[in-house]
N, C-alpha and C positions, 0 to 999 in steps of 0.2 A: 810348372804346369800342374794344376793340381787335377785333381781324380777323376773330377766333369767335364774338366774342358775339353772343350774340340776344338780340331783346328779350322772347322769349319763353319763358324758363326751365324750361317744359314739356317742350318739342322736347329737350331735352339730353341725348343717352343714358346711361343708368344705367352706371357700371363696374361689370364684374363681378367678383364677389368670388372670394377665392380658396377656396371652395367652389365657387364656378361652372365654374369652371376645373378643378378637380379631378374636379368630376363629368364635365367633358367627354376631361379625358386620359384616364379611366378608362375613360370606355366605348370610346374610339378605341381604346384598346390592346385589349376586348374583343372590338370589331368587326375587327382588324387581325389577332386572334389568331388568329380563326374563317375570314378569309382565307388565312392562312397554311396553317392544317388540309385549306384547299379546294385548295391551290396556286393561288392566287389573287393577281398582283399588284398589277392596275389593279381599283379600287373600281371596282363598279360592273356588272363581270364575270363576281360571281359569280350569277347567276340569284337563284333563291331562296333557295339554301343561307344563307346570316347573314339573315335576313329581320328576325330577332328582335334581333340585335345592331346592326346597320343602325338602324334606326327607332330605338332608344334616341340610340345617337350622334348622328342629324341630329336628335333632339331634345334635348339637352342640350349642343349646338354653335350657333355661330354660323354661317352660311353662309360665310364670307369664311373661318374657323378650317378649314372640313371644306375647301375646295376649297384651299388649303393644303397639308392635311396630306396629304389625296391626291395634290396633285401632286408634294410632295414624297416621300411613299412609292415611286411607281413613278421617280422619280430617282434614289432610293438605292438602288434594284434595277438599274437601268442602272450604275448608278457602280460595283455592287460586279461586274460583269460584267466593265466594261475594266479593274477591280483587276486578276481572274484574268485574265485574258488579260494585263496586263502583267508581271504574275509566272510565269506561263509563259511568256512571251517573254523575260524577265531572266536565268528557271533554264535555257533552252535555250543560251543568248549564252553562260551560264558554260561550256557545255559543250564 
């Protein structure tokens, strides 16, 4: 018996297939899109505006995939913030 097993073969969650997953990048990029439209960085933010795009994504996501991807979206809008600022502070130095 190794370390995962159960003895109960029911309990064992389904992987999802790569349709599953596709359905969920897709909606993410349409719920992300619709944010972007709103200037919207942090999910979550935007009121009602994606209301339609929203509900599809947390339905065709996992919980653990959306909070994720969320918190990686408002990190990569952080990141790309001290980019510009290091590159205006590189282009200045030149100067």
């Amino acid at each position: 018996m190794g370390w995962f097993s159960s003895s109960n073969s029911s309990e064992t969650p389904s992987a999802t297939s790569r349709k599953d997953r596709q359905r969920c990048w897709d909606s993410r990029d349409a719920y992300f899109a619709c944010l972007d439209a709103a200037n919207v960085v942090k999910p979550g933010d935007e009121g009602t505006a994606c209301a339609d795009t929203k509900k599809t994504y947390e339905q065709n996501c996992a919980k653990s995939w959306i909070d994720y991807f969320n918190k990686r979206r408002v990190l990569a809008e952080q990141q790309q913030g001290v980019l510009t600022q290091a590159k205006t502070q590189a282009e200045t130095a030149r100067r």
